[in-house]
Every structure is written in C-alpha cells, then in structure tokens.
C-alpha positions in Angstrom: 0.0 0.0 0.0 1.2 3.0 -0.9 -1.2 6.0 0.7 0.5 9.4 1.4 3.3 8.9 -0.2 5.1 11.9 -0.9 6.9 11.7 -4.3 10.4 13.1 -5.0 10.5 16.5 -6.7 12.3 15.3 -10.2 16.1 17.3 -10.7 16.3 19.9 -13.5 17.1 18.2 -17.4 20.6 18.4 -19.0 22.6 21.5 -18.9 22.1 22.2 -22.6 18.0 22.2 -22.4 18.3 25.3 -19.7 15.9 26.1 -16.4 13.0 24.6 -16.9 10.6 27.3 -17.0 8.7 28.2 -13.9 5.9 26.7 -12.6 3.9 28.5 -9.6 1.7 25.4 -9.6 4.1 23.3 -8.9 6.1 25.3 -6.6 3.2 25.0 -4.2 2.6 21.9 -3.9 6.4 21.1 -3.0 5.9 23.9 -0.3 2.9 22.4 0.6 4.6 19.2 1.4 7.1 20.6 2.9 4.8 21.9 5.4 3.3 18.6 5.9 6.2 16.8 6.7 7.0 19.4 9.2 3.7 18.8 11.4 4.5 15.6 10.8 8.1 15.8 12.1 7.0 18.0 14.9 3.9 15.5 15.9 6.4 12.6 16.0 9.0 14.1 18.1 6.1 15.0 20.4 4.9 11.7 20.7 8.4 10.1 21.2 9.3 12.5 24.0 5.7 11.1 26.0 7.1 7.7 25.0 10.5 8.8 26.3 8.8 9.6 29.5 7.0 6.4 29.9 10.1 4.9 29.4 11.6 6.5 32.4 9.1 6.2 34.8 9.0 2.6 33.8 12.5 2.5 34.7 12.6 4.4 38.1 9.0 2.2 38.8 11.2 -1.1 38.4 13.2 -0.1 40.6 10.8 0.8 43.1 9.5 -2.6 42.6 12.7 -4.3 43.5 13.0 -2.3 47.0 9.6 -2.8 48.0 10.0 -6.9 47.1 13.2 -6.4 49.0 11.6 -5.0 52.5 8.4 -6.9 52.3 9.7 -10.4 50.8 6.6 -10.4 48.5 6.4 -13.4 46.5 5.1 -11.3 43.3 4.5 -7.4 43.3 1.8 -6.2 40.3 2.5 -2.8 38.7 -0.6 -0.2 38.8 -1.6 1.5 35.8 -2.9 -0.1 32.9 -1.7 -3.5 30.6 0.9 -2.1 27.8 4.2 -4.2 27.6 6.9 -3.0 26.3 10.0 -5.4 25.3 10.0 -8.7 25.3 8.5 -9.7 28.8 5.0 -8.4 30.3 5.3 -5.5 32.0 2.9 -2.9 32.8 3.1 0.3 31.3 2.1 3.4 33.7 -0.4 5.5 31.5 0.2 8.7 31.1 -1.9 11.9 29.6 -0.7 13.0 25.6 -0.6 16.3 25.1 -3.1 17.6 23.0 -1.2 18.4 19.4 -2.6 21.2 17.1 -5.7 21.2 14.9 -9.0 21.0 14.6 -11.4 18.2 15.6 -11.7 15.0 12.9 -14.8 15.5 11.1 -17.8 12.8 11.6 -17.1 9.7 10.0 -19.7 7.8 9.2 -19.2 3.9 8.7 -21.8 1.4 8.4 -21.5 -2.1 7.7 -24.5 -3.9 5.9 -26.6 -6.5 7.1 -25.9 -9.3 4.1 -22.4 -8.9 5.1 -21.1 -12.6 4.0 -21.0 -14.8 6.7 -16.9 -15.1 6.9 -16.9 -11.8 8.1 -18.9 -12.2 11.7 -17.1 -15.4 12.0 -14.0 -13.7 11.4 -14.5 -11.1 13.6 -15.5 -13.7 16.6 -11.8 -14.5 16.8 -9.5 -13.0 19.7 -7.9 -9.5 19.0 -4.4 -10.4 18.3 -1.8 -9.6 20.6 1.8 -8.7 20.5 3.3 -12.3 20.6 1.2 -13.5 17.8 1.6 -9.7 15.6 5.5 -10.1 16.0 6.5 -13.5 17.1 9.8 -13.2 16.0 13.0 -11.6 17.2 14.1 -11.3 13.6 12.5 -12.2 10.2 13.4 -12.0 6.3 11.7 -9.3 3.9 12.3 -9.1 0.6 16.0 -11.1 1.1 16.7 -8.2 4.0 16.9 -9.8 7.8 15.2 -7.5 10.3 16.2 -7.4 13.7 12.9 -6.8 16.3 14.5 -4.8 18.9 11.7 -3.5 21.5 7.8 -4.6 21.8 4.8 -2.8 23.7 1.4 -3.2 23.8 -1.0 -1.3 25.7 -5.1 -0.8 25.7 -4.8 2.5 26.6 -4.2 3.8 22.8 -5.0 7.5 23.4 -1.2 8.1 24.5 0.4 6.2 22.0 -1.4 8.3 19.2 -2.1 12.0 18.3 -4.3 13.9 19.5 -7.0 13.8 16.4 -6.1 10.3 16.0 -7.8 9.4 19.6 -10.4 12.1 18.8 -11.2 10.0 15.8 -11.6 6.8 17.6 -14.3 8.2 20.3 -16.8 8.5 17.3 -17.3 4.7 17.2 -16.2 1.6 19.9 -12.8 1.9 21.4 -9.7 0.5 20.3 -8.9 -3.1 21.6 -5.3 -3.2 21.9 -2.2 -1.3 20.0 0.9 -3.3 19.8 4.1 -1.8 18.0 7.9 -3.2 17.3 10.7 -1.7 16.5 13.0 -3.2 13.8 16.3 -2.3 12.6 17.9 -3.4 9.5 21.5 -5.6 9.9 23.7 -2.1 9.2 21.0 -0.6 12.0 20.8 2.4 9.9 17.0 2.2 9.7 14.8 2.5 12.2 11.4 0.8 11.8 8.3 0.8 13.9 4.8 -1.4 12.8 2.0 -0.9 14.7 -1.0 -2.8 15.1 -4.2 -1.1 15.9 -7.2 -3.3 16.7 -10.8 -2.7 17.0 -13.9 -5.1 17.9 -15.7 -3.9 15.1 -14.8 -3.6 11.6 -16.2 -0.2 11.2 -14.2 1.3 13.3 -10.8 0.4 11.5 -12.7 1.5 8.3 -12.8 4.8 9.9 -9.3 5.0 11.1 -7.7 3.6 7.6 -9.9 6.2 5.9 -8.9 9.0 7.5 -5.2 7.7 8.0 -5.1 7.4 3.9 -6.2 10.7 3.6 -4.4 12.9 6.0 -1.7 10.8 7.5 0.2 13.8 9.5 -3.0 14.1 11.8 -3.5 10.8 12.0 -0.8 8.8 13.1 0.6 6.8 16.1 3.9 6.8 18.1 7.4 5.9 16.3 9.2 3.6 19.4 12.4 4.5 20.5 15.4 2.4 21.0 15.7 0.8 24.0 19.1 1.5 25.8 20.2 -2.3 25.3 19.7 -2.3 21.9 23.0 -0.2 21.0 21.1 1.7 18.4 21.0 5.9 19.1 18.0 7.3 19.1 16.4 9.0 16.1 17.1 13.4 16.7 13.9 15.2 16.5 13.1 16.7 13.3 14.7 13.8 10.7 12.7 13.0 7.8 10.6 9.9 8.0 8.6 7.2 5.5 4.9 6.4 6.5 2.8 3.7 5.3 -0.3 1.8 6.5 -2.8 -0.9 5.5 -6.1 -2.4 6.9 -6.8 -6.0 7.9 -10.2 -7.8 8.7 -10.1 -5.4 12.1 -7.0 -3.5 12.3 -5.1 -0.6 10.8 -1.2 -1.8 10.5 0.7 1.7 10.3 4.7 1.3 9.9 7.1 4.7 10.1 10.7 4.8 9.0 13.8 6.9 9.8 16.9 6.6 9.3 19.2 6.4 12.6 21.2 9.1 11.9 18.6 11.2 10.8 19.3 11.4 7.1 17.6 12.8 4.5 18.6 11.3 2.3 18.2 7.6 1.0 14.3 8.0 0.5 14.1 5.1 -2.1 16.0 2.5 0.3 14.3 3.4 3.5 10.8 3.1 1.9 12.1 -0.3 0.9 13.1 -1.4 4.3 9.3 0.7 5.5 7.2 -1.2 3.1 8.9 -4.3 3.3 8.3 -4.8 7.1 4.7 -3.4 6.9 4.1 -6.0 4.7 5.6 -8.9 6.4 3.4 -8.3 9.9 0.2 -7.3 7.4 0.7 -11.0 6.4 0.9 -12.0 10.1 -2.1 -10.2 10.9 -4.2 -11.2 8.3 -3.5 -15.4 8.5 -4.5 -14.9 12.5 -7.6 -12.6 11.9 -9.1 -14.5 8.9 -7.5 -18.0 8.4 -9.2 -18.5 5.1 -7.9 -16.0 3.0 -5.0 -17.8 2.9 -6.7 -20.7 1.4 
C-alpha cells in the first residue's frame, strides 16, 4: 500500500535544455509538502518524547518494585496502571496523559456495515484480538532477502497516549480501540529505524474509519514511532529527521509502519521506503492469517 506517499521532486534536465521554466503550480505543492512533513516531524518528536517519559518512569518504577520486594519479601508485586508491555516480557506500562497536538477536531465519520455482510466476516470477527506475541512472534524475520532485527515490543489498551491527538479524537466517534501493539525493527547495518504498529478494534467499522482518515491525512493521524531501548546499541532518532509512512487495513486493524533513518538522514528515500514497506508488509501477512484463516486458502 502506498497511501501518502510523498513523491520526489524530479532534478532539472541536462545543462544544454536550460531552467526549466517556472511553474507556480508546482512550486506549491512542493511547499505544501514541505509543510506537511514538518507537522509531521514535529507531531512525532512530540509523541516520542511522551514515550521517552513512559520509558523512564517505567524504569525508576522497576526499581521501586525491586526495594519494595526487598523489604516486604513479596512473593510477586503487580504494577498499577494499565496493561501495555513493552520489550520482550510483560510488564505494565504506567499510562500517562498525551498532550493535546494542534488542529482542529476529525470531522464525523460515518461507517456502516451492511446487514448481508457474508458470513466469513462475523465469524472472522468472533476471533480474539491479536496480541503482540502473535503480531510479531519473531526476534528477527526476512523481507524481501533483508533480515530484520525486532529490537523493542509494547502493547498497551490504553491507545490515546500512543497516538495524536485527532487520532484518539477519531476513535471516540465509534467503539474503542482493543489493543495497540508496536515493534521496532532495525535493518543488519542498524541504519534504519522501523516501527509497525498494530491497531485493533472489535468492530470492523471502526478500522474503516481509522484507515480512511489515515489514507487521507496521514500527518493528523498517526501513532507513536518507538524509541530504541538502551540495550539495543542503536542511538535514538534526533527530532526533526525526515521519516517514510505507510499503512494498510486487515479484517479489524489498521497496521501503520514509520521509517527513519538512525542518523537522521535525509537522504536515502528510495531504500528506506524499501526497508518501511517491506516490514509493513511482512506483519500485514501476520495479521491477516490470525484474523481470517481463510484468506490464505
């Protein structure tokens, strides 16, 4: 799938032919995309730093944990706060309020699914949400001859702070989201920086109307890059670095992948939407053999 793509501005013809002549038209829209990619940018960096914060907390909470087992000789202590994961064992993730970001309400989305829907469908949608073990139960996997190495998991039901602002707006105009899982990948030079994310709903509808609006305005509506864990040896991505954004839909879930290059190039577009599409489509195959077994025959 290849919504919001953002193509390339071509470079001027041979020497001989001259400037090109100027076109205000198209002048535009290259601004305009520039713009774009700046809220983009800017909603990303805001979303890593809440995830950055999570992080932390989670951090300075495990510790807590470990002196309070310590005193007490508890046999097992349970976090507060919620049911995200992140890595590869289950811990709970301590929510934590997003930030509004910028801009206006999402419009009303109407979505309606009809009553001679085939049969496949409800049975379909009868099966378990899936969860992160099953979206990414590999630590690495080949994609199009590349091997990917999965370098941090999390999983939450509490999607609002893993996702802009008009992205959770969205979602309170029908049921709520079931569970958001994400990895991170990284390619074997771990130059690129991956992350898929699996957003799941109980009713079809409701990913319609997330993949709809997604496809048609995918700055506003997007969800969290992950960061790097610290034992991952891989740097964090610097705020402001150009990114690749794709996302496809499933029997009940959106699958959104986002790709940036470690260093923060900007350069490279052609290979990082490579590595981008190649992962998206690997866990969209995942996805889609749990949630509807028959489609693959």
């Amino acid at each position: 799938m290849n919504h919001g793509d953002h193509d390339t501005p071509a470079g001027p013809g041979p020497a001989a032919q001259g400037p090109p002549p100027y076109d205000p038209w198209q002048q535009a829209a290259w601004q305009g995309q520039a713009a774009e990619h700046a809220v983009w940018q800017a909603e990303q960096h805001r979303l890593r730093e809440e995830e950055r914060r999570r992080r932390t907390r989670r951090t300075a909470g495990a510790a807590a944990v470990v002196a309070v087992a310590a005193a007490v000789a508890l046999g097992a202590v349970f976090w507060p706060g919620g049911d995200g994961a992140s890595g590869d064992a289950s811990a709970a993730l301590p929510s934590a309020s997003a930030a509004p970001a910028e801009g206006a309400s999402p419009p009303p989305v109407d979505v309606e699914i009809p009553d001679d829907a085939p049969p496949a469908l409800a049975e379909a949608l009868r099966r378990p949400v899936i969860t992160p073990e099953q979206a990414f139960p590999e630590t690495s996997v080949t994609a199009k001859d590349t091997v990917y190495r999965r370098v941090d998991v999390s999983s939450t039901t509490d999607c609002a702070n893993w996702m802009s602002q008009q992205l959770a707006d969205l979602i309170t105009q029908g049921g709520p989201c079931a569970r958001q899982s994400a990895a991170l990948w990284t390619d074997p030079a771990g130059k690129a920086q991956v992350t898929v994310t699996v957003l799941s709903f109980a009713r079809q509808e409701d990913a319609i109307r997330v993949f709809s609006m997604a496809s048609t305005d995918p700055v506003s509506y997007q969800v969290v890059a992950l960061d790097p864990p610290p034992a991952s040896g891989l740097d964090p991505v610097p705020p402001g670095s150009a990114g690749v954004f794709r996302r496809v839909m499933t029997v009940r879930s959106v699958v959104f992948a986002s790709g940036q290059w470690t260093d923060g190039a900007e350069t490279g577009e052609k290979e990082l939407t490579a590595h981008t599409e190649a992962l998206l489509e690997h866990v969209n195959a995942t996805v889609v053999a749990h949630e509807d077994p028959a489609a693959g025959g």
